[in-house]
N, C-alpha and C positions, 0 to 999 in steps of 0.2 A: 277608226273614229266614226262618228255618226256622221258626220260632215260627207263620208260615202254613200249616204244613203239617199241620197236626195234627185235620180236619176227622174226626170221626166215622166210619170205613167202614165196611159193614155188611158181613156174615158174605157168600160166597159160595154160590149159591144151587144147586149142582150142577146137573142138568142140568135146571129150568127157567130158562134165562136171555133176558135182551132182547136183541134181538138189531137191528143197525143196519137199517134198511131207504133202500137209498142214492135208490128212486125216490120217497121221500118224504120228501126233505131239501129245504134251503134252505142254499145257501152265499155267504158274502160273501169275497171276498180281495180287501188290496192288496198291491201289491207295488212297491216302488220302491227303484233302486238308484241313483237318478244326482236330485243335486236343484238349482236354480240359482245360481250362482257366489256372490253375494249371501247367502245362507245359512252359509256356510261351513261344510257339512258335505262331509265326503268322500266320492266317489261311490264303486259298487262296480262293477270293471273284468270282473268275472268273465263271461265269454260264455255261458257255461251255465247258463242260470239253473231253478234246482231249484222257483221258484214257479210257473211254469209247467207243470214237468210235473207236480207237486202237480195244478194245474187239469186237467188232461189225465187222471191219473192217476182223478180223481174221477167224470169223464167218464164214464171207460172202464169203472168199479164199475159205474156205471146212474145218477149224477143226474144228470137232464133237463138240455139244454143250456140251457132255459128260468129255470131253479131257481139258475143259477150266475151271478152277478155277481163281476167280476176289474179293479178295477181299476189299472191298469197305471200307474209313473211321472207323469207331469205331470197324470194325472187323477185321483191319488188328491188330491186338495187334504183340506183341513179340511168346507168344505163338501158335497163331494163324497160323501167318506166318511159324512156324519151323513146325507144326505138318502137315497143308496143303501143302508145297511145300516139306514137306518127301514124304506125300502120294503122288505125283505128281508125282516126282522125280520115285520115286520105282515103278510108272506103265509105266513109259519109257524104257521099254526096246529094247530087240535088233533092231538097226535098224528104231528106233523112232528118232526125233529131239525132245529135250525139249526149249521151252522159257522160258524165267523169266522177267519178267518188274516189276519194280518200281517205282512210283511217289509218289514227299514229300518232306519233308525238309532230307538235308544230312548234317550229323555235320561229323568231323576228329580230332581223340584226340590222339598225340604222332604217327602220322601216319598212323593210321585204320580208315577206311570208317564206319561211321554205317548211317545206312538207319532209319529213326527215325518213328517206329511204332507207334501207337496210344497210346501207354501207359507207352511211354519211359518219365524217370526222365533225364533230361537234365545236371543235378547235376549228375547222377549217370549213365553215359552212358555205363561203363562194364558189369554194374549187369540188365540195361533194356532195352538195345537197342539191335536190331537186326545189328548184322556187318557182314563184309567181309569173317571173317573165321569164323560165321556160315557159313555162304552162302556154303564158299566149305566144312565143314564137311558134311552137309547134303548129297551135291553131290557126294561126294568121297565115304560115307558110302551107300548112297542107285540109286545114276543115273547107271544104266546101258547101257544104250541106246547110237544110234551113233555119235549123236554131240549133241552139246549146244550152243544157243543163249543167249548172258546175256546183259538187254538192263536197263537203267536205268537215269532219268529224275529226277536229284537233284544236290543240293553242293556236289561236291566230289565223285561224280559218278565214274569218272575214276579211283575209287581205285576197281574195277569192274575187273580194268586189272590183281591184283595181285591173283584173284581166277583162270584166266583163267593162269597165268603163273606157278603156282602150280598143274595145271591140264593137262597143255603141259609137266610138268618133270611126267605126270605117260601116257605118249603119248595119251592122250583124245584128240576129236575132239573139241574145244570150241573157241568163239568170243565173242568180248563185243563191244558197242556203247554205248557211256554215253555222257549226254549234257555239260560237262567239266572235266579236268584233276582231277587226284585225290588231288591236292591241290589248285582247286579253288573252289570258290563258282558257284551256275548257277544263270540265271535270274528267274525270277515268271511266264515266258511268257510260252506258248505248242512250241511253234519253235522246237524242238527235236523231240518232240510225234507226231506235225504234218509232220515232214519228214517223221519218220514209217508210217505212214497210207498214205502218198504218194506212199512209197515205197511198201507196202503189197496190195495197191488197186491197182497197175500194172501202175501209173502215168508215161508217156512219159518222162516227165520232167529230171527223174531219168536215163534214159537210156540214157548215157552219148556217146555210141558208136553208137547207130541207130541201133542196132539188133535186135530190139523187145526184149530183153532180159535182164533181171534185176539182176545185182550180186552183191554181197556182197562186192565188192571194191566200184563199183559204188554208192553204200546205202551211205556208207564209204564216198567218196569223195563231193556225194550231202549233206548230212547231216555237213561233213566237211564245206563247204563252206554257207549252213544256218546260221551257230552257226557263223563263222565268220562274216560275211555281216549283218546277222540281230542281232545279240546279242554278238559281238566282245569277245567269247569264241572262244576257241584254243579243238578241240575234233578229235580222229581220232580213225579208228576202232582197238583193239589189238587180235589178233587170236593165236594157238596152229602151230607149224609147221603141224602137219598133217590137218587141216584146209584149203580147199582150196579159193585163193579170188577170182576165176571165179565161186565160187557156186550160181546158179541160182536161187535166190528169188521167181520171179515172171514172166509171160511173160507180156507183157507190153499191157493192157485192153486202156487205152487212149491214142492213139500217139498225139505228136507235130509237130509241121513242125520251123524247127530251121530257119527260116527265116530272113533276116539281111536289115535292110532300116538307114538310116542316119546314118550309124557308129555303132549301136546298134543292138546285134541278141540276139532274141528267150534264156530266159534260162541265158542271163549274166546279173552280180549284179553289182548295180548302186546307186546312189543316187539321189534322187529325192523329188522333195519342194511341198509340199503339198499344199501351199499358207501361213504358217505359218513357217514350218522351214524342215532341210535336212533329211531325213530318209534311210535308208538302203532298195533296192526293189530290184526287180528281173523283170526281162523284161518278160510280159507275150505275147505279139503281139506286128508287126509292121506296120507300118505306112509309107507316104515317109514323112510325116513332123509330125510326133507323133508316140507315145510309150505307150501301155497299158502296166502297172506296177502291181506289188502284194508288198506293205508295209511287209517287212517283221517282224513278231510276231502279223501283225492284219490281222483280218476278211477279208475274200473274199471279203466282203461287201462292203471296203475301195479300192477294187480296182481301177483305176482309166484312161483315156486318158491324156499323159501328152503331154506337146512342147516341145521344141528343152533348152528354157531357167527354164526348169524345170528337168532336166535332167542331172548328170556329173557324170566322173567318181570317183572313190573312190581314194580319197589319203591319208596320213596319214602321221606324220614328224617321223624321225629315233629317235630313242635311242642310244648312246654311251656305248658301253659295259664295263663294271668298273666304268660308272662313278655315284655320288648319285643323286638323284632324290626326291622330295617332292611327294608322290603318292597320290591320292585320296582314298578312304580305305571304309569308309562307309558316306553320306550322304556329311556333311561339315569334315570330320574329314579327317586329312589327316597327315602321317608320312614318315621320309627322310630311303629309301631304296636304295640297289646299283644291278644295272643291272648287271647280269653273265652272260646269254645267251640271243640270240636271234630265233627267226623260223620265216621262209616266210618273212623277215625284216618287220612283220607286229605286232608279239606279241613277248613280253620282257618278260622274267626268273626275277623277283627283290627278294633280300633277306633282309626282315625290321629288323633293327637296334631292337637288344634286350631290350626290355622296364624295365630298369631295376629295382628295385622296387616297379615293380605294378603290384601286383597279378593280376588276369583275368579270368574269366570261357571261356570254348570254345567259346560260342557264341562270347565273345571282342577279342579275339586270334588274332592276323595277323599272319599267315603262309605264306611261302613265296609262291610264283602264280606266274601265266602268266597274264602280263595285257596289254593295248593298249598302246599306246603313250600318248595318250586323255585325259591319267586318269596322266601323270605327268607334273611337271612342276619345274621350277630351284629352290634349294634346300634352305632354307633359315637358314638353323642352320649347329653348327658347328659337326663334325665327335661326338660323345662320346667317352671320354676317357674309360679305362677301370678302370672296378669296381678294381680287382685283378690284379694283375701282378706276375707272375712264378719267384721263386725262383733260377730258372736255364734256361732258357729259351733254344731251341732247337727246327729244322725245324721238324716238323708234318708228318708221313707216315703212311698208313692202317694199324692195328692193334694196334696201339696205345691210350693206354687209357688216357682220360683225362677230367676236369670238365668243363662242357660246359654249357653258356648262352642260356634258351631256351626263344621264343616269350610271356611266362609269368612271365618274368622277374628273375625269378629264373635258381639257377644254379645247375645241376647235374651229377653225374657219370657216362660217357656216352667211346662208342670204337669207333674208326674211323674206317668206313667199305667202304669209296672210296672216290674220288676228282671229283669236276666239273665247272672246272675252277675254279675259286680264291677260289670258296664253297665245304668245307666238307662233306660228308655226315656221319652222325653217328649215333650208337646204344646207345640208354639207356641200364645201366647195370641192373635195374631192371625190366622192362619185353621185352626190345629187340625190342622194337618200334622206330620208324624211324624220322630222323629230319637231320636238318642241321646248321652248322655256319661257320662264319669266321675268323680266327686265332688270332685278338684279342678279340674273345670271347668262346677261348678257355685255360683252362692251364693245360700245360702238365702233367702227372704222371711220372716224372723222374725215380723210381723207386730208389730214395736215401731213406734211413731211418730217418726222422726228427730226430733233437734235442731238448733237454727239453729248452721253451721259445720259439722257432721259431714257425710263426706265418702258418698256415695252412690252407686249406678249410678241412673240415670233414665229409662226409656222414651222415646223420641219418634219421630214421626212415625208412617205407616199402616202398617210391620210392627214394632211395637214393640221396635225395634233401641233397647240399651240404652247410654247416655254415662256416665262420671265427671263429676260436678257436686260441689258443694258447695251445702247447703241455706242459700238467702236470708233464708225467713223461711216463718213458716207459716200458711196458710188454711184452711177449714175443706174436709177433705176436700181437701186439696191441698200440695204444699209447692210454694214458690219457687226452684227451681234457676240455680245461677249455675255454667254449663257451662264444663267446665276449657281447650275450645278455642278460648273467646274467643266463641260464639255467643251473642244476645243472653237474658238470662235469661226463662225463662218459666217458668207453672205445671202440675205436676206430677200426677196422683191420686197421693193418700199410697199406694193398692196397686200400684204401678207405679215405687215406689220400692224398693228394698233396698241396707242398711248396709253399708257395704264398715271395715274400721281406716282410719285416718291415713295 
C-alpha cells in the first residue's frame, strides 16, 4: 500500500554527497524464469533475459567478480537462497554497500511478500517459500556493512518496503525499488530490470537534473515513471531516514541532449501508433516534423521515426472515489470493487467486494491494489448484502476486535490496527498478518457475553476461521457451540465469540 511509502527523507545535501563505491559492494541476485511442472507456476519464455545483463552490467561498473553471487533458475531453491545471501550478507562489512535483486513470480498470503524460489509448494507457501522476513532475519542477524540496496522484479515486490522499514527502527542505512506495490501483481515484461541497467550503466536518460550525476531519487523517479507509461504499475523508491536521496549511483557514461522540436522533448512519455494500435514510448530524438520513440517493455530493435499523427499525449478518464466499479481482474474475468484513494489522479486504491463462499488459493485471490482507470468500467451488480449482521451494532475504532470478511470468502478473527478512508485496516488474530475491509464486512466483538440459543460466529481451529453456531450452554470463560453445519459441538473462549441477530 502506499501508506509504506511515507519514510522520513532527509533534505539533499548539495554537493557533499555519498557516493556508490561499486569495488566495495557485496551483491546477491536470483533469477528464475522457468520453475517445475509440479508447482504450477508459469514459466517466462522470454530469451533475453534483463537479469543477467543487470549481473554483467554490475560487473562492468567495477564489483569484483568475487563479491557477486547470481543465482540462476533450479539453483535458486529456498535453501539456497538463505545460506548464499547469509554468506553475502556476513562478508559486507564495515563500510560496504550490499545488493539484493530478485526476479520471478511474487505470490502474498495474509499480507507477506514471498518471493517464490524454485522449490516453493504454492499450496504451502509458509513452510517453502522464501519471504520478506526471511529476508530481514538474515540481514539483521548477519549484514553488518553501511547501507543496503533491496531491488526486486515480481508481483508484490513492494512488500520489499517492510524489510527496509524494520531496518530504519534499528537506524540502518537501506532502500528498496520493486516493479510494484506490495499488493499488486507486476507484468512478465524487464521494464524494472531494464531501468537498473540504465541506471548502473551511467544512461543520460536517468540524469533527470543534467549534472552528470545519477542518484537514488532520480533511479526512483525514472524507474517511477517506466512502470507507469510502459506497464501502468504505481512503484516508488522506500529508504531508511538515515538514507540519503542525493546518493550518487553512477556518473553519467552516455549523455543526452534533452532537445524539444514540435511540442515533444528528449526523455518525455507519449504514446505512439505503431500502424496497428496505441503503445506507451518514450521520446528518444527529435525532429522538426518527427519523433524517434522507444516502445516501452520492447526491444531497442522496435525503435522507431514517428509523424506528427502517430504521436499524442497520454490521457487517461478519472475514477470517482467511494464509488463501485466493475474492475478487470485477470483475463476476461472481472469483479465490482470500490475506489478509496487516488495518486497522480492516474492510479486508484480499489477494495474487491468479499467473495463470499468461495474458497481460493492465493494464486485466485483478489487483494485489494492500485489499478488504471483502463482496467474499470460501470458496475453492473448490485452492492452484496451482508452474510451476518451484529447483534449490537456500533461505530468501529483502532483496537477493536472483530470478525472480518477476508478476499477468500471466509471470515475471521481479526484487530483493527488503523482507517483509510472508508477502509479498515486489520490484524489477524492468529498470526498478525495484514488486510483489510469495510464495515459491512465487518462484525464487531461487543464484548457482551452471549446467551444460551443466541446465534454467534465462533472461531475454530489454528487460523481462527470464524462458523455460525448457536450457543449450547455456557462455561466459565467459554461458551458451548452447537455448529450450524452439523459439526460436533465443542467449547468456545467467550472472546472468540461475537453476536450475530437471529
Amino acid at each position: 500500500m502506499l501508506a509504506l511509502l511515507v519514510l522520513a527523507l532527509p533534505v539533499a545535501r548539495g554537493g557533499d554527497r555519498a557516493r556508490w563505491q561499486p569495488e566495495n559492494t557485496f551483491v546477491f541476485m536470483a533469477g528464475i524464469i522457468e520453475w517445475p511442472k509440479a508447482a504450477g507456476l508459469s514459466s517466462f519464455t522470454d530469451e533475453k533475459r534483463l537479469d543477467t545483463r543487470l549481473a554483467s552490467t554490475l560487473r562492468a561498473a567495477g564489483v569484483p567478480e568475487a563479491n557477486l553471487v547470481f543465482l540462476e533458475d533450479k539453483d535458486a531453491t529456498r535453501d539456497n537462497i538463505r545460506a548464499k545471501l547469509g554468506e553475502v550478507a556476513a562478508r559486507a562489512g564495515e563500510g560496504t554497500t550490499l545488493i539484493f535483486y530478485f526476479e520471478g513470480h511474487g505470490a502474498l498470503e495474509r499480507g507477506k511478500t514471498y518471493f517464490c524460489n524454485y522449490d516453493i509448494d504454492p499450496d504451502r507457501l509458509t513452510e517453502t517459500g522464501f519471504s520478506t522476513d526471511d529476508l530481514y532475519s538474515i540481514l539483521d542477524a548477519r549484514w553488518k556493512g553501511e547501507r543496503a540496496l533491496l531491488f526486486a522484479d515480481c508481483c508484490h515486490s513492494g512488500g520489499l518496503a517492510a524489510v527496509v522499514s524494520r531496518l530504519d527502527a534499528k537506524s540502518r542505512k537501506a532502500a528498496c525499488l520493486a516493479s510494484a506495490t506490495a499488493s499488486n501483481r507486476s507484468t512478465g515484461n524487464w521494464t524494472f530490470t531494464q531501468g537498473l541497467v540504465d541506471a548502473f550503466s551511467g544512461y543520460g536518460i536517468v540524469d533527470a537534473n543534467g549534472d552528470d550525476e545519477i542518484t537514488l531519487d532520480e533511479v526512483d523517479r525514472f524507474v517511477h515513471d517506466e512502470m507507469k507509461y510502459g506497464e501502468s504499475q504505481l512503484t516508488h523508491a522506500v529508504r531508511s531516514r538515515a538514507f540519503e536521496g542525493d546518493f550518487v549511483l553512477r556518473k553519467v557514461k552516455k549523455r543526452i541532449e534533452r532537445a524539444s522540436a514540435g511540442g515533444w522533448t528528449v526523455g518525455q512519455y507519449v504514446e505512439a501508433n505503431d500502424g496497428e494500435a496505441w503503445y506507451g514510448a518514450r521520446v528518444l530524438k527529435v525532429e522538426d516534423a518527427r519523433w524517434r520513440v522507444h516502445y516501452m517493455g520492447w526491444d531497442a530493435q522496435w525503435d522507431e521515426w514517428v509523424e506528427k499523427d502517430r504521436i499524442r499525449k497520454f490521457e487517461r478518464k478519472s475514477l470517482e472515489i467511494g464509488k463501485r466499479y466493475d474492475v478487470a481482474w485477470e483475463e476476461d474475468k472481472t469483479h465490482a470493487a470500490r475506489v478509496i484513494e487516488s495518486c497522480e489522479d492516474w492510479f486508484y486504491y480499489v477494495h474487491y467486494e468479499g467473495q463470499k463462499g468461495k474458497k481460493q488459493s492465493w494464486l485466485e485471490e483478489m487483494e485489494d491494489e492500485w489499478i488504471t482507470s483502463d482496467r474499470a468500467s460501470p458496475v453492473t451488480s448490485e452492492p452484496q448484502k451482508p452474510e451476518f449482521v451484529a447483534a449490537k451494532p456500533r461505530a468501529f475504532a483502532v483496537g477493536d476486535r472483530v470478525a472480518t470478511l477476508f478476499c477468500d470468502g471466509a471470515w475471521y478473527l481479526a484487530r483493527i490496527t488503523g482507517r483509510r478512508g472508508a477502509l479498515y485496516l486489520i490484524e489477524f488474530a492468529y498470526d498478525g498478518s495484514a488486510a483489510s475491509a469495510l464495515e459491512d464486512e465487518m462484525i464487531p466483538a461487543d464484548g457482551e457475553t452471549p446467551k444460551v440459543g443466541e446465534r454467534v460466529l465462533g472461531a475454530w481451529g489454528e487460523y481462527d476461521q470464524m462458523y455460525p453456531a448457536k450457543v449450547k450452554s455456557l462455561k466459565e470463560k467459554a461458551c458451548e457451540l452447537a455448529w450450524e453445519d452439523g459439526s460436533p459441538a465443542s467449547d468456545v473462549p467467550t472472546d472468540k465469540v461475537v453476536r450475530l441477530k437471529p
